[in-house]
C-alpha positions, 0 to 999 in steps of 0.5 A, a space after each residue: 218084132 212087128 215094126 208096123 204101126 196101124 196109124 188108123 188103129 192108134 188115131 181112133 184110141 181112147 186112151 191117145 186122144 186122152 192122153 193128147 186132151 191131158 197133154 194140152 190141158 197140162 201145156 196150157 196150166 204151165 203156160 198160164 203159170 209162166 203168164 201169172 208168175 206162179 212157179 208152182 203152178 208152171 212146175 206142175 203142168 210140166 209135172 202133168 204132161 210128162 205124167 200123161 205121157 208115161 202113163 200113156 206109154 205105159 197103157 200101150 206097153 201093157 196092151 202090146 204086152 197082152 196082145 202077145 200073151 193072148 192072140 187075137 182070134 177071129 170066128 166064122 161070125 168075123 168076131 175078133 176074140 181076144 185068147 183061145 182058138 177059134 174052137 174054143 170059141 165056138 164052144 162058147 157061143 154052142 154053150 150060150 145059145 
């Protein structure tokens, strides 16, 4: 297992700056809850951020899971193809042109 972690790939992800945005708009019901004495409300920011977590654990599981399934490949043109062989991939692109 590759324990690396590309901390520019993971900074410039979608899916972590929503998953950071939904985190801190959950954070924030939950305290606004606290600060007007609505239980319901604090419950569920704190229901919304530990969703929005695992939903995010969830999504880069299934991204790791698909990045070993089907390996990155890269052309002569420098395309990074997802699947396939570099072969494959030039059969492609002799088919589209």
């Amino acid at each position: 297992m590759n324990d690396y972690i590309d901390w520019k790939a993971k900074l410039s992800s979608r899916k972590f700056w929503i998953c950071c945005a939904a985190f801190l708009g959950s954070i924030g019901a939950s305290i606004a809850g606290i600060q007007s004495g609505n239980q319901f409300i604090a419950a569920f920011g704190l229901v919304c951020s530990t969703l929005s977590a695992a939903i995010y654990a969830a999504a880069e599981a299934a991204v790791d899971k698909a990045r070993e399934v089907a390996p990155l490949t890269v052309n002569h043109y420098g395309a990074i193809n997802a699947g396939g062989t570099e072969q494959d991939t030039e059969q492609q692109e002799g088919e589209q042109e």
